[in-house]
C-alpha positions in Angstrom: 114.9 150.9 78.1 113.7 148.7 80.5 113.6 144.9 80.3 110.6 142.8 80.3 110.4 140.5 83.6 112.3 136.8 83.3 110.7 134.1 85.0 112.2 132.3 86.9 111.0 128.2 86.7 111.9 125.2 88.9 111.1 122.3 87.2 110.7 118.6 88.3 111.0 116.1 85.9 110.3 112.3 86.2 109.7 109.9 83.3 106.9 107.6 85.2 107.0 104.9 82.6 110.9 103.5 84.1 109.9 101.4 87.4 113.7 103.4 89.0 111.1 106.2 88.5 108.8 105.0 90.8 109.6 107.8 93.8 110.1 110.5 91.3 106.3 112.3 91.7 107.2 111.7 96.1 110.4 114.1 94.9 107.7 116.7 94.6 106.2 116.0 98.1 109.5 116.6 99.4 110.1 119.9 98.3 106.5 121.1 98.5 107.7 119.9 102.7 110.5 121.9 102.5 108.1 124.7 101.2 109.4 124.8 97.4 105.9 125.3 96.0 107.0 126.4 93.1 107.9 123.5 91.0 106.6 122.5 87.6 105.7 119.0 86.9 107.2 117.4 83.4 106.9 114.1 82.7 109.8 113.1 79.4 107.5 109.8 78.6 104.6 112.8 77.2 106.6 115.9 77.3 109.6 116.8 75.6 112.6 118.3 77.8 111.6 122.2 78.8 114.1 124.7 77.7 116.0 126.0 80.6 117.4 129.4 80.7 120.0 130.8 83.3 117.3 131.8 85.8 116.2 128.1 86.0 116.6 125.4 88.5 115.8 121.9 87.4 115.4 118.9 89.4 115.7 115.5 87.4 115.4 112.5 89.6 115.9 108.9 89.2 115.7 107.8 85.4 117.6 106.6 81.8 117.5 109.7 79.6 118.6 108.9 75.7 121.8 110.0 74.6 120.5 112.8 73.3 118.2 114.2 76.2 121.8 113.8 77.5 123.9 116.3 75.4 120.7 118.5 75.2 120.1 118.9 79.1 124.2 119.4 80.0 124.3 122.0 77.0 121.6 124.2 78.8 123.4 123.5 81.9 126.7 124.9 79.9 125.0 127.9 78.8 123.9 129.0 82.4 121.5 126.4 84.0 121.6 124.8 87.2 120.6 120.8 87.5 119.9 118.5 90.3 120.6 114.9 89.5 119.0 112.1 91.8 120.9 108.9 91.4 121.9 110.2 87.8 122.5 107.4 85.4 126.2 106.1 84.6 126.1 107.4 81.2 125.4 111.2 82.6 127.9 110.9 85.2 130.5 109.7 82.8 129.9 113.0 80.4 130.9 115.0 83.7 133.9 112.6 84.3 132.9 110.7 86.7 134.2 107.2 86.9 132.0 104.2 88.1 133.4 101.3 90.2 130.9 99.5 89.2 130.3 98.9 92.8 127.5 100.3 95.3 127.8 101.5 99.1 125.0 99.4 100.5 123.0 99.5 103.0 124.1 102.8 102.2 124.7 105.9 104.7 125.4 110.0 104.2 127.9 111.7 106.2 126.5 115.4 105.5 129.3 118.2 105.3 129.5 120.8 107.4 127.5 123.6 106.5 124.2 121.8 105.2 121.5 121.0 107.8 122.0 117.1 109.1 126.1 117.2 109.2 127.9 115.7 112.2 126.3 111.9 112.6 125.7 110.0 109.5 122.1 109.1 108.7 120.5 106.5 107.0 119.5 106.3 103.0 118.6 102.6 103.0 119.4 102.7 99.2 122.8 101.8 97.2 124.7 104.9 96.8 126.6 104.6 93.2 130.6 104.7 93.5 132.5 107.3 91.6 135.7 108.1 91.3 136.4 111.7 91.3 136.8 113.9 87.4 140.8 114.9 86.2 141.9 118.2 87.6 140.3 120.4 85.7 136.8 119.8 87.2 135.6 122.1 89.9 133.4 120.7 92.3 132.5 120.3 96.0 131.5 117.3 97.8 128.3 118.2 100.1 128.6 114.5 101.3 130.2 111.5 101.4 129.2 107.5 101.4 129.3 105.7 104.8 129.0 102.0 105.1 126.7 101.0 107.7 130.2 100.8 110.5 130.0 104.3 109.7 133.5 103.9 108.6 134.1 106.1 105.1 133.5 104.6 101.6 135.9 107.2 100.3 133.9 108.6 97.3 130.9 110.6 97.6 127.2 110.6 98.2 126.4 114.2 96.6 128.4 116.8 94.9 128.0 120.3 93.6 130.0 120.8 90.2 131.1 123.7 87.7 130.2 123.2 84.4 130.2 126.0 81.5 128.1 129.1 83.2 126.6 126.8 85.4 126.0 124.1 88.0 125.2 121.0 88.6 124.6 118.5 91.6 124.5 115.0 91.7 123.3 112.8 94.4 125.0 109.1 93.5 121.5 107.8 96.1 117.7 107.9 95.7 116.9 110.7 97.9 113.3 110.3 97.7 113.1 106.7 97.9 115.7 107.4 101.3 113.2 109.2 102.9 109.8 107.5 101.9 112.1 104.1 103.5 112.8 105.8 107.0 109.2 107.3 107.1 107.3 105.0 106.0 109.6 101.5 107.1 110.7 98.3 105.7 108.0 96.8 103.5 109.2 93.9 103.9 108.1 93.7 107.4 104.4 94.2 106.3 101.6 92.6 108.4 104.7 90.9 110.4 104.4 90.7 114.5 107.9 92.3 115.2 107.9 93.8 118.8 108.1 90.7 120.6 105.5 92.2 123.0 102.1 92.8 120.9 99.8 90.4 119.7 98.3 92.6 116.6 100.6 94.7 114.1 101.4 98.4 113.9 102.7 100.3 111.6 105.9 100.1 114.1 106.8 96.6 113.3 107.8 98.4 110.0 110.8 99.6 111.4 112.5 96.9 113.9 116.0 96.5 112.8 115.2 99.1 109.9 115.8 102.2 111.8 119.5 101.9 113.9 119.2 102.6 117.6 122.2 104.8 116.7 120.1 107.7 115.1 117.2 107.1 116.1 116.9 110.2 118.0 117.7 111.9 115.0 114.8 113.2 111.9 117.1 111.5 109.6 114.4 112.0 106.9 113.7 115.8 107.6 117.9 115.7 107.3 117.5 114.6 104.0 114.4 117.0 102.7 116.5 119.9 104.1 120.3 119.1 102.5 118.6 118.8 99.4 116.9 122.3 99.9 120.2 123.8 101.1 122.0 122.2 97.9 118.8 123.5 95.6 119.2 127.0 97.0 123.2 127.2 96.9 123.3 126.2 93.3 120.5 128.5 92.1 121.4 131.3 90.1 119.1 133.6 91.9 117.5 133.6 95.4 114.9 130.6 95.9 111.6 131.7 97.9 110.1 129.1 99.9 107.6 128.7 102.6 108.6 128.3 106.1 107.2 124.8 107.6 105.0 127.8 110.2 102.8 130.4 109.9 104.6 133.1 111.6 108.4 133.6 111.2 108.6 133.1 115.6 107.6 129.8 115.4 110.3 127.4 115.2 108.4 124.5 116.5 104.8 122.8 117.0 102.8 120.4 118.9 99.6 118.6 117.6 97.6 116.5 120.8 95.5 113.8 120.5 93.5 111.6 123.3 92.3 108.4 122.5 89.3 108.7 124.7 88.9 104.1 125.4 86.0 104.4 128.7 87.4 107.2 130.1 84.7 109.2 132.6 83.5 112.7 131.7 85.9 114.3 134.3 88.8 112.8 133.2 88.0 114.2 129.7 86.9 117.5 131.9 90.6 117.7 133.2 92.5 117.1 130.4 90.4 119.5 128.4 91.4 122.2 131.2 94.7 121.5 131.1 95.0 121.9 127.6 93.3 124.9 127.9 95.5 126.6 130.6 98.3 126.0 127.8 96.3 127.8 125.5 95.8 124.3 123.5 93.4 121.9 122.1 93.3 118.5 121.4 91.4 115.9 119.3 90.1 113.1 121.1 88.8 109.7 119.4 85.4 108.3 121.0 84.8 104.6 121.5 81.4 103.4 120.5 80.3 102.9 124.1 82.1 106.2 125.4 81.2 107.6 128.4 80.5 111.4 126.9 77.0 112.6 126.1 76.5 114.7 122.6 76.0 117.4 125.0 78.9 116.7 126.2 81.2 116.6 123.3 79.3 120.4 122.1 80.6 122.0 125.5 84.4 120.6 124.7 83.6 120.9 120.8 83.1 125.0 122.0 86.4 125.2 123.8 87.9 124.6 120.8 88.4 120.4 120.4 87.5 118.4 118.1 86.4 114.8 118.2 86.5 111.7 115.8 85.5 107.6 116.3 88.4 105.3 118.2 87.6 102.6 115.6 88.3 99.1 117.8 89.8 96.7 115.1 91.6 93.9 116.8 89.8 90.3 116.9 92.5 88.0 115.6 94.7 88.2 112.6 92.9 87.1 110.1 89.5 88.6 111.4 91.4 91.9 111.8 92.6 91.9 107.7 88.9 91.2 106.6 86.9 93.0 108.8 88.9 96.7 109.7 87.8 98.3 106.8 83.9 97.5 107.7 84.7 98.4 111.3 85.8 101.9 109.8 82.8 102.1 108.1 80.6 101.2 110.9 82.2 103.3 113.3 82.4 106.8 111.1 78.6 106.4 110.4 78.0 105.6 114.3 79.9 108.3 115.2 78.3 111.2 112.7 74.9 110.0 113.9 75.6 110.7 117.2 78.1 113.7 117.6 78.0 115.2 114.0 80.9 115.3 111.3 83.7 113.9 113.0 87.4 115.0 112.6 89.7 114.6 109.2 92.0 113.0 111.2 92.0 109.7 112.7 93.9 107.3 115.9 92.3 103.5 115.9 92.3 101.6 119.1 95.4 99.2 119.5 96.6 101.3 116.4 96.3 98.2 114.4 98.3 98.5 110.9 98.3 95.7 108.6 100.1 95.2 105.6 102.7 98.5 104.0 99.6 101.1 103.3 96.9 98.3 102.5 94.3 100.3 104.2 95.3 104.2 103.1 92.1 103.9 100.5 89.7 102.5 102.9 90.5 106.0 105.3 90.7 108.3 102.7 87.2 106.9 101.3 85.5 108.4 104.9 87.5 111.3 104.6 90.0 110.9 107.2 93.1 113.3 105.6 95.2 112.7 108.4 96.6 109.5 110.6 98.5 109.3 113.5 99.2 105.6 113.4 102.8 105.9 113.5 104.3 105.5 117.2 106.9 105.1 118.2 105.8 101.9 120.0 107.8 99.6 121.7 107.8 101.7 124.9 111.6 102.2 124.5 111.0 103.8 121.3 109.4 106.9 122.9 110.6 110.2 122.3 112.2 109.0 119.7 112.3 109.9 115.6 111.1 106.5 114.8 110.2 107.8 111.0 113.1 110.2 110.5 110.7 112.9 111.5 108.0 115.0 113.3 106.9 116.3 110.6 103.9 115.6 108.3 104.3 114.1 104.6 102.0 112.7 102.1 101.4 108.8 102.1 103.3 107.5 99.0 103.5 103.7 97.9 105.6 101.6 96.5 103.9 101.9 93.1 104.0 105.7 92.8 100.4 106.6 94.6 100.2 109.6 96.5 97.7 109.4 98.8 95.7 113.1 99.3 96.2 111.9 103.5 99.0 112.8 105.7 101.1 110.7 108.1 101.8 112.4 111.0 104.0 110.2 113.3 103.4 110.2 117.1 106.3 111.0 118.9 105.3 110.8 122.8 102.2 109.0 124.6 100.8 107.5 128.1 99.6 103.5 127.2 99.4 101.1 130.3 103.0 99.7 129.2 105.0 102.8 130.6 102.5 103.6 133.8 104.9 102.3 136.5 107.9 104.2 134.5 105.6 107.3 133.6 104.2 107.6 137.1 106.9 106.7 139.1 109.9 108.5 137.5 109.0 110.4 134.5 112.1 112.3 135.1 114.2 110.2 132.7 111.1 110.6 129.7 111.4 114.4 130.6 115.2 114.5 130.0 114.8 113.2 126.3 112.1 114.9 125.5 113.5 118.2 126.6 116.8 117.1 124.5 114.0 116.8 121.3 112.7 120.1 122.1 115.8 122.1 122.2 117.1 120.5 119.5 114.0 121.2 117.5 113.3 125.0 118.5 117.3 125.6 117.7 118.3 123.1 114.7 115.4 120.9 113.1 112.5 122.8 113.8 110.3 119.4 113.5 107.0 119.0 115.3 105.2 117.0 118.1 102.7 114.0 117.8 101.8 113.5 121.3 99.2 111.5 122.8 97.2 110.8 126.4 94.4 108.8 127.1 92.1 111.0 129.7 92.3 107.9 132.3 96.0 107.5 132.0 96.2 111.7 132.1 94.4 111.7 135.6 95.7 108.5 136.9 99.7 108.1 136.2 100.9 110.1 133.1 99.2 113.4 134.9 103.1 115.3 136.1 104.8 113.8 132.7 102.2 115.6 130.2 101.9 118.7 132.1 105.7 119.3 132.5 105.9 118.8 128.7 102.9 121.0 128.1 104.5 123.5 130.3 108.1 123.6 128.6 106.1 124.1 124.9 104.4 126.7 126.3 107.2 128.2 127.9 109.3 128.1 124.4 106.1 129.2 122.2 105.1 126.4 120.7 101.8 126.2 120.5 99.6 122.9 121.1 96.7 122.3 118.5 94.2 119.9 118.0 94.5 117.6 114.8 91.7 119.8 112.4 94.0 123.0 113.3 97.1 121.1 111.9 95.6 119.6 108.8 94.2 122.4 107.9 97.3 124.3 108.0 99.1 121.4 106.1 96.4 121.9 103.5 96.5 125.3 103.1 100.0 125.4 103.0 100.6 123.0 100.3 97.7 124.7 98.2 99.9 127.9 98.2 101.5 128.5 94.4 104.9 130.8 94.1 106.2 131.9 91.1 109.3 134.8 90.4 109.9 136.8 88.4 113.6 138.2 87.9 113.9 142.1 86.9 116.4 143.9 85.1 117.8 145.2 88.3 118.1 141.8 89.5 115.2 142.7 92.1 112.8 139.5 92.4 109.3 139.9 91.6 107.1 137.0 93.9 103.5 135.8 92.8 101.7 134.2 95.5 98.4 132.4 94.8 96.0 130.6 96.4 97.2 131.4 99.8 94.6 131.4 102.7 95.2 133.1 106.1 98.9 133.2 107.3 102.0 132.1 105.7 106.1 132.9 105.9 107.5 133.7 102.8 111.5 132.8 103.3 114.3 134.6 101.1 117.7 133.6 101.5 120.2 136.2 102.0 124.0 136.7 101.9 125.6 136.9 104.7 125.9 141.1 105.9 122.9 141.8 103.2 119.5 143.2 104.8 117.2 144.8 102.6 114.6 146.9 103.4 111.1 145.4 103.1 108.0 146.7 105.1 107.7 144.0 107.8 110.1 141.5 106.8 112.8 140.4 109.7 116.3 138.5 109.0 116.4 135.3 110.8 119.3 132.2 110.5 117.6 129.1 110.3 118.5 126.2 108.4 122.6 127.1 108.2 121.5 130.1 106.1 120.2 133.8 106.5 116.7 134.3 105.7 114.7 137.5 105.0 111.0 136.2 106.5 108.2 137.7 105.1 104.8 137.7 107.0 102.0 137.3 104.3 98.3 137.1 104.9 95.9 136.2 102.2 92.2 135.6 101.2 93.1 133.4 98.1 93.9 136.9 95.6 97.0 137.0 94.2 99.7 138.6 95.9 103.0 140.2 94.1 105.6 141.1 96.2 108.4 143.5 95.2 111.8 141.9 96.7 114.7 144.2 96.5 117.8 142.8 94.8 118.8 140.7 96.9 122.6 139.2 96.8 122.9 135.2 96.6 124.7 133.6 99.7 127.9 132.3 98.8 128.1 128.6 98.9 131.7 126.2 99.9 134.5 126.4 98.2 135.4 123.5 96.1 136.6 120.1 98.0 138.3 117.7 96.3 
């Protein structure tokens, strides 16, 4: 007689009482990134620990548990279930037989193993990472990284591991992984409000990072790195195949571009031509209006029709002191200006000067005029360009320092025309070409992160005109497509709406329960290696140092169940010790 259906649950707890706690809920942004939209929410200060089965994954991050939380959550582990541990407490790591040092690798650094996305340069975790010394011999477990001091030479004990225990498995990171990656996206807060570039006379967000992010890996999404070992770790220790969403609507695309113009004075042709060009890529763009722009509401409807979309180029630099009182009235001013004139204006948003003061002082005052989307993250100074200056291309929630999540993305800039790099753009962009080709590649074959790029229409038609083009012209040529900011957000939002639950049959055959999903999505399966199932639709791709079955899914918010053959689990390293 046939079994009922097990479900399968992922489970993220946090106990948001502890301040070590305070990254815990941006844990949950991280894997919702990663496309693990599956994960259930427990907080231990209000809710006792859940029972976990076999089938279950669980994710505890940074946080004292009581002794007997303790013996209760390694017991379920015994008796089949599988544990992630972020920065795990002494006392846990000692019931595994792991010995402290009593010493910390910090600033500290991961060397990745081979096999997991991000291996082959260490990256940056800004945090301590705990020292261990390794459990007697009869513990079987694998090191998926090791510490790094910040001369790159090894701290010989190690940053994550994957261990045996009972029927099942555990992992434990000895570092913060969340709080690692909200410090190389978001910056040093110490450096808040600071004047760091030596060059500007206003912050940006980019004084967050000088001396924070090392020139050695810069070119390098050390925070997608991050996001993605912990996936690969998640889906190796699982007891059954994880589903996930691919970062892209369709399975092909392995990259994306999203354009913006800060329009300043430009004339009406010089919008005209970068609007053409765009569209001879089969692109859009947003582009931010001044308050004395040159554009006519008619003509913001004709570019509105060919698919742009427009929003205010608040100007927000008068002085230091005027600039912290007044910005947040300017905003004000400016978003009502700009919906008398032109209509509802974009979600997203790219000030003049990009002025940024304080860590994410004004976050509230954006979100209040519904602005779900910033791009005031470049990578600013001028030799910063085409660089990962945040660890990423990618979007991710705002998160502070005292465990808000702001409902807006960040969505870091990664190339752009200013008047700084005119001579270099102009003159040679040959150089600018080489690197950003180098981030492409690398992108479309290994990271799959995105593209913030900017031009000004004046600096498009005067200087920056052979630089944008060629780079327009190599996504187009590699399919990535260019869209205008509303395109992306939406996509961010109605990806991150999308709910997946599985369900485990007696066959071992995987039952999947999409809801909420709107438009197009790619439902990812891993796979064992030789192993292709038959599923209407579905093609086998390697991405992300693993096989995946992709499954195209189009939806109009019902509820979608997908019938997933059995499908064997990949097998994961050996163990290391």
């Amino acid at each position: 007689m046939a079994q009922q259906p097990r479900q399968m649950r992922q489970w993220l707890l946090i106990r948001s009482s502890q301040p070590e706690n305070v990254y815990g809920r941006f844990a949950g942004e991280i894997l919702k990134s990663e496309g693990f939209n599956g994960f259930d929410l427990v907080d231990l200060d209000a809710e006792s620990l859940p029972e976990l089965t076999a089938d279950d994954v669980a994710i505890l991050t940074r946080c004292f548990l009581h002794k007997a939380e303790i013996e209760q959550l390694l017991a379920m582990v015994r008796n089949g279930a599988r544990l992630i541990c972020l920065q795990p407490s002494w006392t846990l790591a000692a019931q595994l037989g792991w010995k402290s040092r009593k010493r910390v690798t910090y600033p500290g650094w991961i060397d990745i193993a081979e096999g997991y996305p991000g291996s082959g340069t260490p990256i940056q975790a800004h945090v301590p990472i705990a020292e261990y010394d390794p459990p007697d011999q009869n513990a079987t477990y694998t090191i998926a990284a090791r510490a790094v001091r910040s001369d790159w030479t090894n701290a010989d004990c190690p940053a994550a591991v994957v261990q045996s225990v009972g029927r099942g498995k555990i992992a434990l990171f000895f570092y913060d992984l969340p709080e690692a990656v909200a410090r190389i996206r978001f910056g040093n807060p110490d450096l808040a409000s600071h004047l760091t570039s030596g060059q500007w006379g206003w912050p940006h967000a980019s004084d967050l990072f000088d001396g924070h992010v090392d020139e050695r890996v810069i070119n390098l999404p050390q925070a997608d790195f991050h996001g993605q070992f912990l996936a690969k770790v998640l889906t190796d220790i699982a007891a059954h195949p994880q589903p996930r969403l691919w970062y892209y609507p369709d399975a092909a695309q392995r990259s994306a571009a999203v354009f913006q113009s800060d329009g300043d004075l430009s004339e009406p042709q010089q919008f005209a031509a970068l609007s053409d060009c765009l569209l001879q890529h089969r692109g859009a763009g947003t582009f931010y209006l001044m308050a004395q722009t040159k554009l006519t509401p008619s003509c913001v409807a004709d570019l509105r029709a060919k698919g742009h979309t427009f929003g205010p180029h608040v100007f927000g630099v008068d002085g230091e002191d005027d600039l912290y009182f007044r910005f947040p009235q300017r905003l004000d001013e400016e978003t009502q200006r700009f919906k008398q004139r032109f209509g509802e204006p974009s979600r997203t948003i790219q000030c003049h000067y990009a002025p940024w003061m304080g860590y994410m002082n004004w976050l509230a005052d954006h979100v209040r005029h519904g602005y779900r989307l910033l791009f005031a993250y470049l990578s600013i100074p001028p030799q910063r360009l085409n660089t990962y200056m945040c660890g990423s291309g990618r979007p991710i929630r705002f998160y502070d320092r005292d465990g808000t999540t702001y409902p807006c993305w960040q969505q870091p800039v990664i190339s752009y025309d200013d008047s700084s790099l005119a001579e270099l753009m102009g003159n040679n962009p040959a150089p600018l070409l080489e690197k950003f080709e180098a981030n492409l590649q690398a992108s479309i074959n290994r990271t799959h992160s995105a593209f913030g790029i900017l031009s000004h229409p004046v600096s498009f038609c005067t200087y920056s005109r052979p630089y944008m083009e060629a780079c327009f012209d190599r996504l187009t040529a590699e399919g990535v497509p260019i869209c205008n900011g509303d395109q992306w957000c939406d996509h961010l939002e109605r990806r991150d709406a999308v709910r997946v639950r599985t369900l485990v049959n007696d066959d071992n055959s995987l039952t999947c329960i999409v809801s909420n999903l709107t438009g197009r999505q790619t439902l990812m399966i891993p796979l064992a290696t030789g192993h292709a199932p038959q599923l209407d639709g579905a093609t086998r791709v390697r991405r992300l140092e693993q096989d995946y079955l992709f499954i195209p899914l189009e939806g109009d918010g019902s509820e979608i169940h997908l019938n997933i053959p059995a499908v064997p689990k990949a097998a994961t390293q050996g163990p290391s010790t």
